[in-house]
C-alpha positions, 0 to 999 in steps of 0.5 A, spaced: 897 743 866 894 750 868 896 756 872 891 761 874 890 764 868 890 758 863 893 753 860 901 754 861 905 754 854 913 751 854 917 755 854 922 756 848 928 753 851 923 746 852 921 747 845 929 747 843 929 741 847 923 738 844 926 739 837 933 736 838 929 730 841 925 729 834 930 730 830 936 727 834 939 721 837 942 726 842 939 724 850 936 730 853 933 728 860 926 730 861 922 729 868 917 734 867 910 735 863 910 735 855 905 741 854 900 738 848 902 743 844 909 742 845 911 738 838 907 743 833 911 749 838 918 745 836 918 746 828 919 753 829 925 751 832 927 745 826 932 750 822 936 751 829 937 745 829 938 743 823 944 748 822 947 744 829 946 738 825 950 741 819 955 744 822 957 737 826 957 734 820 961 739 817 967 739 823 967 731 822 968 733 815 974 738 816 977 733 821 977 727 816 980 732 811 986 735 816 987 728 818 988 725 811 982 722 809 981 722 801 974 726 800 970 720 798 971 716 804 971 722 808 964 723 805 962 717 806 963 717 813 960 724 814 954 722 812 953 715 815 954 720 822 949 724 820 945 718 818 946 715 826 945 722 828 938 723 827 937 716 828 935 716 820 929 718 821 929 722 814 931 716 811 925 712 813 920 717 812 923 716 804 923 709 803 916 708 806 914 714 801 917 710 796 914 704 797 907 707 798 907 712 792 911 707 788 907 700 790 900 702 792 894 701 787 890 706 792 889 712 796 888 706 801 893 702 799 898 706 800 898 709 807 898 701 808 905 701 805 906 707 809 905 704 815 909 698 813 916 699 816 919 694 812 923 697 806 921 694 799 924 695 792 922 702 791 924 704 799 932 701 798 933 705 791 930 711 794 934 710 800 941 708 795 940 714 791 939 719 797 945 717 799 949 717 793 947 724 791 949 727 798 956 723 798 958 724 791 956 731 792 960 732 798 966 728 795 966 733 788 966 739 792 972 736 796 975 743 800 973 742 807 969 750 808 965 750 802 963 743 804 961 744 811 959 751 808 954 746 804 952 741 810 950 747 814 945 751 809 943 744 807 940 741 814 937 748 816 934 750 810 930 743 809 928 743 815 925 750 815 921 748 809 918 743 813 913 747 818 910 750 812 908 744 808 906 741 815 901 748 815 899 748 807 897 740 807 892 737 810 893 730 814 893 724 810 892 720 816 888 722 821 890 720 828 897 719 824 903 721 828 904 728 823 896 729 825 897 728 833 903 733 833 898 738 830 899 743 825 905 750 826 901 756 826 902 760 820 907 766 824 911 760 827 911 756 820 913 763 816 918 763 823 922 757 821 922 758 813 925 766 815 931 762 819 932 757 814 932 761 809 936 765 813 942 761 815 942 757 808 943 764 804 949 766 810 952 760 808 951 760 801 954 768 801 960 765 805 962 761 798 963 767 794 959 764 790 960 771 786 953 773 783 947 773 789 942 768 782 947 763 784 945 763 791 938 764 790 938 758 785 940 754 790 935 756 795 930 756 788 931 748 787 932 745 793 925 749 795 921 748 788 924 739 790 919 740 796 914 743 792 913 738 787 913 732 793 908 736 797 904 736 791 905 729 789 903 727 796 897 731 795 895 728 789 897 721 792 894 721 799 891 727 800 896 730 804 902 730 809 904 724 814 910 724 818 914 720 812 912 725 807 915 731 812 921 726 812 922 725 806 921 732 803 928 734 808 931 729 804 929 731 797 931 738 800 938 736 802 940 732 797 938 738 791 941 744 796 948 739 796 948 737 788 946 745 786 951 747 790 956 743 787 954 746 780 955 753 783 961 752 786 963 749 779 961 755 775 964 760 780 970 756 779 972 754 786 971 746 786 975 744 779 971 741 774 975 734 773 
């Protein structure tokens, strides 16, 4: 649609919609027009929603805990909600990467596996260690604030790394759904990453983890977990798709929970058994 001047931009609260429409299950009626730069506009908005999404699984959290639920059922169950509440769309993007990475003898072979939306072997262990590292991890961490805490700067922090792997590869597969929704420009993709950093440091220094390198450790290893699959991918398929992004917010999420267990540990805050 255009407008006198040119070609009309969505506005930032139709970008915030169109985020939380990716990245959740929540149903937000739409009747107008979607801009053709409406997706790459909404990866600035991942970590905004990220954090919302943290903070719902860390308030499940809290609420299982008040009511009297052990932490590993409790951590089970926030997890399986979160899970529900993106739609596993995360864990899909794992599993497919999985099994291409892991199964494909080419380049070619494997964004065919990619595109496969069955789960082979290496899908399914991929899936199981995923889930058993964010539930065990919330589970060790057990106390209701630091593990809400934990969610929150685990969800806004992968999320905001994924614009800048979006802008810093290539697409693998052009005409794929990562190539289609076009690539954030590098102001917006610096955007995102400045706010999940930002919220995930905000959380993190409301653990009174007691030194600042703790922090920054967290952030350091869940950050450089990306890396390496974004460098991987580059090496595998030449470059980003969908299941790439999907799969590095996993690989960030489970890193930012375990580490954070590991700090909370050393600070003395979550008991060591």
């Amino acid at each position: 649609m255009t407008d006198a001047t040119g070609p009309r931009r969505s506005s930032p609260l139709a970008e915030f919609a169109a985020a939380v429409i990716f990245l959740t299950r929540i149903p937000i009626p739409w009747n107008k027009e979607w801009p053709a730069d409406l997706d790459s506009r909404a990866l600035a908005w991942f970590p905004i929603v990220g954090c919302l999404i943290g903070a719902a699984g860390g308030a499940l959290y809290w609420a299982l805990a008040q009511v009297g639920l052990p932490a590993l059922p409790a951590a089970l169950v926030t997890v399986g909600a979160l899970i529900w509440l993106t739609g596993a769309l995360h864990e899909d993007g794992l599993a497919d990467v999985a099994d291409g990475f892991g199964g494909g003898r080419d380049r070619a072979a494997k964004l065919e596996i990619m595109k496969d939306s069955r789960v082979g072997t290496y899908g399914a262990a991929a899936l199981l260690l995923s889930v058993l590292a964010r539930v065990m991890a919330l589970a060790a961490i057990g106390a209701p604030r630091e593990a809400a805490l934990a969610l929150i700067g685990a969800h806004a922090y992968s999320r905001g790394l994924l614009p800048a792997v979006k802008l810093l590869l290539p697409s693998a597969r052009p005409g794929g759904t990562a190539d289609r929704t076009g690539k954030p420009n590098s102001a917006r993709a610096l955007s995102a990453f400045i706010v999940g950093l930002s919220l995930a440091a905000t959380a993190i220094g409301e653990m009174n983890l007691g030194s600042g390198m703790a922090g920054a450790s967290i952030l350091a290893i869940s950050g450089c977990g990306v890396a390496l699959l974004a460098h991987i991918a580059r090496r595998q398929v030449g470059g980003v798709t969908g299941d790439v992004l999907g799969a590095g917010q996993q690989v960030a999420e489970a890193l930012f929970l375990l580490a954070a267990l590991a700090a909370l540990r050393n600070a003395g805050i979550v008991p060591t058994p």
